[in-house]
N, C-alpha and C positions, 0 to 999 in steps of 0.2 A: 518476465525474464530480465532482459538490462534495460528497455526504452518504456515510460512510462505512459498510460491511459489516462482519457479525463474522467474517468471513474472514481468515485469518492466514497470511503464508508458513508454507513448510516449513521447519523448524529449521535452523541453518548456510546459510543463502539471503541471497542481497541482490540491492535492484533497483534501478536506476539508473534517472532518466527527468528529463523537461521537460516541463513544461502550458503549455497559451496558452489564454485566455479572455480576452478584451479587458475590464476595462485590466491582467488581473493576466497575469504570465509568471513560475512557479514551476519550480526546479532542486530536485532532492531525490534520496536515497539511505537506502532501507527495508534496516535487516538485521533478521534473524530471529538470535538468535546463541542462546536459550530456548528449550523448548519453548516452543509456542504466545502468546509475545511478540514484537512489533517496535517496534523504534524507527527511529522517521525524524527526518533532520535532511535543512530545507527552506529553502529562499532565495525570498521571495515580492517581487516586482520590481514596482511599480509603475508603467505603462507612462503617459508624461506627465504626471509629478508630480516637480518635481526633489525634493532633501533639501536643505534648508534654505537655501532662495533666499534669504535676504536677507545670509547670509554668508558674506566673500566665501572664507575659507577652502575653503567645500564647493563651488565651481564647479566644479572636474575628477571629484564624484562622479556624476553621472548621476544616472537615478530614484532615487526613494524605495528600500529594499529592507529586506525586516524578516526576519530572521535567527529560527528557531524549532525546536524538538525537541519531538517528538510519542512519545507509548506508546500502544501497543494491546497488551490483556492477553487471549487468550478463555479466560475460568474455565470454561467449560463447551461440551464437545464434543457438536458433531451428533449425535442419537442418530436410531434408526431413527423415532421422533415427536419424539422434541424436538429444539429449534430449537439453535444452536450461539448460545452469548451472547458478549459479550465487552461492554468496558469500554476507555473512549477516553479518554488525556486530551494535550490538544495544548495547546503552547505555556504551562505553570505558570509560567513565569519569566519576568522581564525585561519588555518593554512589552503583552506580549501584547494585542497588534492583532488577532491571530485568532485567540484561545484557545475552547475549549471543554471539556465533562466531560461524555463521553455515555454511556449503555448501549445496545445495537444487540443484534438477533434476525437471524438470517438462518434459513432452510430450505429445503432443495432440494427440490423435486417435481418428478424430471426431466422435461423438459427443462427449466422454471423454477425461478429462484432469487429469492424472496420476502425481503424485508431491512424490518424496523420497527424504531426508535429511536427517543430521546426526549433533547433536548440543550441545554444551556442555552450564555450566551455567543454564541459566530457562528452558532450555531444556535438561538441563544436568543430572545426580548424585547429584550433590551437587551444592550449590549456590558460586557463586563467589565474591571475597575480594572488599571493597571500594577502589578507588584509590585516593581518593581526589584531586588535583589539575591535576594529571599527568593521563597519556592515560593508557591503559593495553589491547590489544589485545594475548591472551594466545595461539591463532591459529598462530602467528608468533612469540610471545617472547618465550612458553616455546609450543611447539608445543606436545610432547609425554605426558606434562599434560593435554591438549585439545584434546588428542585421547581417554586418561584414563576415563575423564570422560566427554562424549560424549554420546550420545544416536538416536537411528534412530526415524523420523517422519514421517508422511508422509498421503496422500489424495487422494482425486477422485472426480471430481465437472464431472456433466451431464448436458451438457446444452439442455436442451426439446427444449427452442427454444431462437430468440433471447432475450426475455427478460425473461426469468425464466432458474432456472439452480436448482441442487438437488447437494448436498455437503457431504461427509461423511468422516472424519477424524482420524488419530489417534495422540494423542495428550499425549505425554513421561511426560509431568511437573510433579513433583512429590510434591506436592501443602506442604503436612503435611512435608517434608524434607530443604522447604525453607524456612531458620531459617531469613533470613534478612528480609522477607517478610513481614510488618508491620499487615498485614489479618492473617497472618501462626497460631498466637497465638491463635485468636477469633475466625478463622471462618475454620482451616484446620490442629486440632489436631492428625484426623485419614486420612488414604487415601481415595478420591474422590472414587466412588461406579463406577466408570465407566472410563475409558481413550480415549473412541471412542465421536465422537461429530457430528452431525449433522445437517444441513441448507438447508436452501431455499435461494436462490438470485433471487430479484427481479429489473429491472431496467425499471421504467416506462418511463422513459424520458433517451433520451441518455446521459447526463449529470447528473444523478441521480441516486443512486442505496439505495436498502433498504435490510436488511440480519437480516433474524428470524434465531436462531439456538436453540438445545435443546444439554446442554455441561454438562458434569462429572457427569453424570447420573441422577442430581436433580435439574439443571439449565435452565432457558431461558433466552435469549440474543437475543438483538439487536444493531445493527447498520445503521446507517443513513449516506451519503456520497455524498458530489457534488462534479464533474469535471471538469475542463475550462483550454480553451488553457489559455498561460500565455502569455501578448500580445494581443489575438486578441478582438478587441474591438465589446463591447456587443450589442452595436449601430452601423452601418455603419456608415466612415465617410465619411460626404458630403458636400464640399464646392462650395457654389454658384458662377462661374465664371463670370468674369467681363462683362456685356455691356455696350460699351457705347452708349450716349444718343445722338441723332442727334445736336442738342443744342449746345454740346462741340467739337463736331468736325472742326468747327471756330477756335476756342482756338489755339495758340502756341503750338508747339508740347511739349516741357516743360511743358506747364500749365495741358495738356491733360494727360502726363505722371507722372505726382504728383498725379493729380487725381485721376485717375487710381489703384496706389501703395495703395491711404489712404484708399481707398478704400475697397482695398483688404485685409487689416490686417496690411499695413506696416507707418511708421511715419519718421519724421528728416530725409526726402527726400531731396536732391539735384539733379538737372537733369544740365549738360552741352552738348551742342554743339560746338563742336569746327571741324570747316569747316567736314567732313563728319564722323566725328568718334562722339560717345554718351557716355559719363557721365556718368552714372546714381549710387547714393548711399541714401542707402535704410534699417531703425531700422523693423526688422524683430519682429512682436508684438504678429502675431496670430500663426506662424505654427512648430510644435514641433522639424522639422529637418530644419537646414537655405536650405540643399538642395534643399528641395520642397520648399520653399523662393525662390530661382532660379528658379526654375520650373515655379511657376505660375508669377513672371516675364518676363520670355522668351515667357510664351502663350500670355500675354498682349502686351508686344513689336511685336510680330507677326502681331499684327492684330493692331495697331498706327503707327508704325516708317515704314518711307516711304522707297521704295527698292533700291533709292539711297547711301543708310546709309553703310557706313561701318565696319567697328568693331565696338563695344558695348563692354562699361567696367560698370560690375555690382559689387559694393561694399557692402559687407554686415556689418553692424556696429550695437554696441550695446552700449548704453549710447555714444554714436558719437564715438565711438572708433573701426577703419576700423579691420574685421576679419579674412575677407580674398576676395578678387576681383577675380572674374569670367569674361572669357575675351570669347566671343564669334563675327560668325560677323554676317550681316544680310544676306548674301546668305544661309550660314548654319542654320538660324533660318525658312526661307523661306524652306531650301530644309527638314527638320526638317518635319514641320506646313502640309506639302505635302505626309508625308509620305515614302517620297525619300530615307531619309535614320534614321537608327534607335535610339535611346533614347541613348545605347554606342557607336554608332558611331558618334551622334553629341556630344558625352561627350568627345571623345577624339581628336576630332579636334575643343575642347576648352581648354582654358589653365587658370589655377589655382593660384595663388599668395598668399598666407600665411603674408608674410613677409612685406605683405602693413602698413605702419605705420602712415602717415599724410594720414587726410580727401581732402575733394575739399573745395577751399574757397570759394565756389559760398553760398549764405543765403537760408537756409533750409526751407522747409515750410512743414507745421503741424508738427510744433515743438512740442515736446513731454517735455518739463516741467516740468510737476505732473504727479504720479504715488499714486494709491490709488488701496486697493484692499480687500477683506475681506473673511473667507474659516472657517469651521467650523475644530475647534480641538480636538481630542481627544489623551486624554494621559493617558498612566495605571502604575498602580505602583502596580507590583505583587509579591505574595511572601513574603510579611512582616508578621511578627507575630502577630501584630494587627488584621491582614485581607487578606485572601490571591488572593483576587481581589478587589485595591483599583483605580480610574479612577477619570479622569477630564474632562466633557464634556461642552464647549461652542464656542466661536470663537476669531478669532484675525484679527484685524484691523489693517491695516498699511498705511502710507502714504510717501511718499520722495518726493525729490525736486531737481533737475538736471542744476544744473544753469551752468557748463560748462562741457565740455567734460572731462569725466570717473568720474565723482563728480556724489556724493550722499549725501543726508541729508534725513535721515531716523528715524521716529516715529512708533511703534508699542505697540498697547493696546491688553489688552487680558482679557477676560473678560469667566468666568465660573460660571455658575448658579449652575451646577450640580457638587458637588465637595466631594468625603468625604475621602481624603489624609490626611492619619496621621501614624504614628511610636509608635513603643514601643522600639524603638531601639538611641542608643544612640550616637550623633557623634562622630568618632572614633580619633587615635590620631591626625595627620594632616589634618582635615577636610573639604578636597578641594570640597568633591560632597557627603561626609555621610550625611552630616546637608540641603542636598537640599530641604526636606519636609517642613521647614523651610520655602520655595518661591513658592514650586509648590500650600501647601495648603491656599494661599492666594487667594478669586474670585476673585479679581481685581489687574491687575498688570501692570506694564508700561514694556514692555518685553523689547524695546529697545530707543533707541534716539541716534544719533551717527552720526560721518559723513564718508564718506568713500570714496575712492580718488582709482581709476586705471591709469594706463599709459602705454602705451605700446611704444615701441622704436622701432629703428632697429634691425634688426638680430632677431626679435622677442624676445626682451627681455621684458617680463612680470615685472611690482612693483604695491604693493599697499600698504596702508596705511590707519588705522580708526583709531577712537578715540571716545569714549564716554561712554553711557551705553552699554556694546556691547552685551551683554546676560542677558537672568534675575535675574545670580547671581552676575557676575563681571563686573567692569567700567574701563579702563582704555585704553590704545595703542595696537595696534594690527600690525606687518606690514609684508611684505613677498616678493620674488622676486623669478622668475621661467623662464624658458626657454624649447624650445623642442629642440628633437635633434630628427635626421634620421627622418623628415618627422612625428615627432608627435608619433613614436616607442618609446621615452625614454622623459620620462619629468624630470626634474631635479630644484632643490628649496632651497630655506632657509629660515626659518621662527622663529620667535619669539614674546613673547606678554609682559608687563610688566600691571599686573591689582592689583584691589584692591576689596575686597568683599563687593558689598553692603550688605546695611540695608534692610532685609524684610521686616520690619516696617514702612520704611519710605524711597521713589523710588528715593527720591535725596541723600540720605547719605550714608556714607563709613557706614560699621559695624567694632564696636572696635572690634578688631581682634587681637590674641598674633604674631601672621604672619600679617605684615601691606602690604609687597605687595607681589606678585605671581610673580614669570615669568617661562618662556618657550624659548626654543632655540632648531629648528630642522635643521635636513637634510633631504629635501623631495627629494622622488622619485615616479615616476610612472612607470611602463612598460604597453606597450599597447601591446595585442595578439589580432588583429582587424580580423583574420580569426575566431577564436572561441571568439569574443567578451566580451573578458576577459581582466580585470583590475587588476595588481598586484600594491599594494602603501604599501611602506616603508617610515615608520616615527620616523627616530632616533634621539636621545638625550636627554634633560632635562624637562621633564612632570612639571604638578604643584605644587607636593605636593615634588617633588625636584627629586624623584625617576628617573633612566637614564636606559637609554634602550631603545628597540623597540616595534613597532605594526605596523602589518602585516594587510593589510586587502585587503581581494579578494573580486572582482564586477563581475557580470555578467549581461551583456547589453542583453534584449529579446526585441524586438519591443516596445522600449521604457522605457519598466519596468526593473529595476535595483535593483537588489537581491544583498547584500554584507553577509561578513562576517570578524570580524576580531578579533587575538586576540595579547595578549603582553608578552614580556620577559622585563621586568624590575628588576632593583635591589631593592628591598623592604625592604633592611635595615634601610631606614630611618624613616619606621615606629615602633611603641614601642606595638600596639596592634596586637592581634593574630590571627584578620581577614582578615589584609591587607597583613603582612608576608608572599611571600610567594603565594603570589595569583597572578592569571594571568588576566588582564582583557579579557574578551570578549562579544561578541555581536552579533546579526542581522540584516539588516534593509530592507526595503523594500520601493524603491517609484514608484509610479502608477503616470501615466498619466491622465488626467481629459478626454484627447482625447479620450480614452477608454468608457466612459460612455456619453459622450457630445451629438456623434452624429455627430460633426465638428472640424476642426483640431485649438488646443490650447498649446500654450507653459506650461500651469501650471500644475506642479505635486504637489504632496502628498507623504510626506514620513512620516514612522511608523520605529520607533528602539524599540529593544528590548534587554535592557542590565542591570545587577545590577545598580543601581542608590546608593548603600549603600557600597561602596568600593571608596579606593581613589587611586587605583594604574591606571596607565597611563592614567591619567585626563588629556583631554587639555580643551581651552574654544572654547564657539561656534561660527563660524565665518560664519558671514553675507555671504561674498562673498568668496570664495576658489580657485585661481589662475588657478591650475589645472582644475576643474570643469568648469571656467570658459572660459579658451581656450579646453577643450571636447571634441567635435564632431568637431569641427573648425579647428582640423588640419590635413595635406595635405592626412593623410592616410585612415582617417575614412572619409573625402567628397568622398575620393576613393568610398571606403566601401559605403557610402549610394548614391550613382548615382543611384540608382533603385530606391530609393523612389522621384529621382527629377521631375519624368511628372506622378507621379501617383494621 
């Protein structure tokens, strides 16, 4: 209801839900992506209370709504006597209208679940200060003023049986005292008639839950709530394995083994023999880890290559450019196929090569071309004073053209039927991404055209280079160079772009601009933590709008789906208005996998950000292809890391 439990999803979980309690109507989405941590980001709507009525800008935004991220930590697990603790802290940043810093007890005595706390803020005495750009946790910076004004909470949920449960709370808020509270004025001059609160939990489906409650003595309330692992796919996945046809078993064993591959998902095949060792290099098209690319290679060479055969070198390439070679032989694939011996122990009596940089000159067959693809978009633009849910919904078409190895010539259209993006807001001084509404509110738009060029060397050294329209605001040169170190533990980089703004107006022309061109100059880094699946990148140097400094941005790898976060320390001197000053960028994103919904295993994802589009502090431009990103999973520590997904 409104006091919270030390109860914590299960690791890699997330829950999606809507509350109604009159005057407040709260949208939120809890992941668990830690052991025993979640983070929620919540949308709290103020129901008859506009935002900033008296100007006339914000008339098309509706209620009030306060924007907030919340952590829950439990340091300590339910024991058979003790209690499960944890540690709350909601909304540190920004206006914090509902912030709090609590400590919470829960203990089960089945069938009851007992929950005591103590919580300063909206469960405090008194409401707590804005911070605007900077954090305030008052449980660690002033701690004897988070004793002061503190107050205890606390509940008792029954669960009858598995899906129904009886809730009865008490609930400290002191509604008429929280002056920051945009409702406090309209709708809680005196104190609530009641501080106890009561519910029903209902959970029809194990993945679904529904919560009547009767709150502050004159209220009813609901909530609505879905669960899902994060990762596991809502479709099993199911890929048809190979037969072959009596027909081709005639065939060269080359011809048999191409066939087979294109078969399978894979393209820009080479197959050699050379007196009893195999060849083989293979553009992995259909399956989302190149491991399992090896995988259902190894099960096809099983049952083709004859038992004379000796070692077997499997190249994995992408735009012909080799990733990394897989060296196996065929007794171990034989002793494998039998059972003999196990999926890591024929993993480790193969051997790995990263550092492959020339292909085979043998001529490739089901050359791969063209490349054509189309995915429906959706884009939102939230929060403006216009409108505080504005969205782009239609699709984007792209096509490229591959005419030699690590070249790209790339076309992308984009087209939006459903569109109603616009501003009341004005672009700010240096306007590298304020004036974007500018591009996003156009339905028809040529998003990219450009060419784009990788290379890979020895020692694994990473370069690339584009040029063109490279995003749908800016046209110009892009290029970068990277490297790993310790096995794909440390990636390290340098990057920079020199662009010019197009015309929204018109998809071939510069726009007259008082800044004619942009550039950018970094030092990239990544750290990989491939036992907790974690991605730290550092991106220092010279932003767009000139500003220097850093952005930090943390990934979490879950079966597939990749949750980031990031935010920046720049110098913002160089801005003259008072919104940029000063400000820090930050963001969210989220991409999903398609193989989650499919059914059968696909390399393409989807990804959704969620960040100010109306700030210009550590802007950089979008880049097609990203070095990093694109050696990934590819190097020697994470093929470690996924050998369990190679025979599944």
């Amino acid at each position: 209801m409104e006091t919270p439990t030390a109860r914590v999803m299960e690791k890699n979980s997330y829950r999606v839900g809507i509350s109604q309690i009159d005057p407040y109507r709260s949208y939120y989405i809890t992941m668990s992506i830690l052991d025993r941590l979640e983070i929620t980001g919540r949308v709290t709507e103020v129901l008859g209370v506009k935002a900033s009525p008296q100007d006339p800008n914000w008339r098309g935004y509706g209620n009030y709504k306060d924007k907030a991220i919340d952590f829950k930590y439990q340091f300590l697990r339910e024991g058979k006597y003790a209690p499960a603790l944890a540690l709350g802290i909601m909304d540190p940043h920004g206006t914090r209208l509902y912030a709090s810093q609590y400590i919470v007890a829960s203990k089960q005595i089945y069938p009851f679940d007992f929950t005591i706390g103590f919580g300063n803020g909206r469960f405090g005495k008194r409401p707590l200060a804005s911070q605007g750009e900077g954090f305030k946790i008052e449980l660690f910076q002033t701690p004897k003023d988070w004793l002061k004004d503190s107050q205890f909470f606390g509940g008792i949920q029954w669960a009858i049986s598995d899906k129904y449960a009886l809730m009865i709370e008490y609930n400290p808020i002191r509604y008429h005292r929280q002056t920051q509270d945009p409702a406090q004025k309209k709708y809680f001059k005196e104190p609530v008639s009641s501080h106890f609160n009561y519910g029903l939990r209902w959970k029809p489906f194990t993945w679904a839950e529904i919560d009547l409650s009767y709150q502050r003595g004159d209220q009813i309330g609901i909530n609505l709530s879905t669960a899902f692992h994060i990762g596991r796919p809502l479709i099993p996945i199911y890929d048809h394995p190979y037969r072959e046809k009596k027909e081709d078993m005639a065939s060269p064993l080359s011809k048999r083994i191409a066939k087979a591959l294109h078969e399978s998902g894979f393209s820009n095949i080479g197959v050699i023999e050379d007196r009893q060792e195999l060849w083989i290099e293979a553009q992995n098209d259909r399956y989302y880890y190149n491991t399992k690319a090896i995988g259902v290679i190894v099960q096809i060479l099983s049952r083709i290559v004859p038992q004379h055969t000796g070692n077997i070198h499997i190249t994995i390439t992408d735009n012909r450019i080799p990733l990394f070679t897989f060296t196996t032989s065929r007794i171990d694939i034989t002793e494998f196929s039998r059972e003999k011996i196990t999926a890591n122990e024929f993993f480790f009596l193969s051997r790995i090569d990263t550092s492959v940089a020339e292909s085979s000159e043998v001529p490739l067959k089901h050359e791969k071309l063209f490349g054509y693809g189309i995915r429906p978009s959706f884009q939102t633009f939230l929060n403006d004073p216009s409108g505080f849910f504005k969205y782009r919904l239609g699709v984007a078409v792209w096509g490229s053209y591959h005419p030699w190895k690590g070249s790209s010539f790339i076309a992308g259209l984009e087209g939006y039927p459903l569109n109603n993006i616009s501003t009341t807001n004005e672009p700010l001084s240096i306007p590298v991404r304020s004036d974007i509404t500018l591009y996003k509110k156009k339905n028809i738009t040529l998003g990219r055209l450009m060419f784009d060029q990788i290379y890979k060397g020895k020692n694994e050294i990473y370069g690339r280079i584009a040029g063109g329209l490279l995003e749908i605001q800016y046209a110009g040169f892009d290029g970068e160079c990277a490297m790993p170190f310790f096995g794909g533990r440390f990636l390290v980089g340098l990057s920079g772009s020199l662009v010019k703004k197009r015309d929204p107006d018109n998809v071939l022309k510069f726009k007259d601009d008082i800044k004619s061109w942009y550039k950018t100059a970094f030092l990239n880094s990544r750290i990989n933590i491939p036992k907790h699946e974690v991605s730290i990148d550092i991106k220092a140097g010279r932003f767009l709008a000139g500003d220097k400094g850093i952005k930090v941005t943390v990934s979490k790898f879950i079966h597939g789906v990749i949750i980031s976060a990031w935010y920046s320390f720049t110098n913002t001197s160089v801005f003259s208005d008072r919104f940029n000053r000063g400000y820090r960028d930050k963001g969210v994103s989220l991409t999903i996998p398609l193989r989650l919904f499919k059914g059968a295993d696909s390399k393409t994802a989807y990804s959704y950000s969620l960040s100010p589009w109306t700030r210009d502090v550590a802007q950089d431009i979008e880049h097609h292809n990203n070095l990093f990103d694109f050696m990934g999973r590819n190097t020697k520590i994470f093929i470690d890391k996924d050998r369990e997904d190679v025979f599944k």
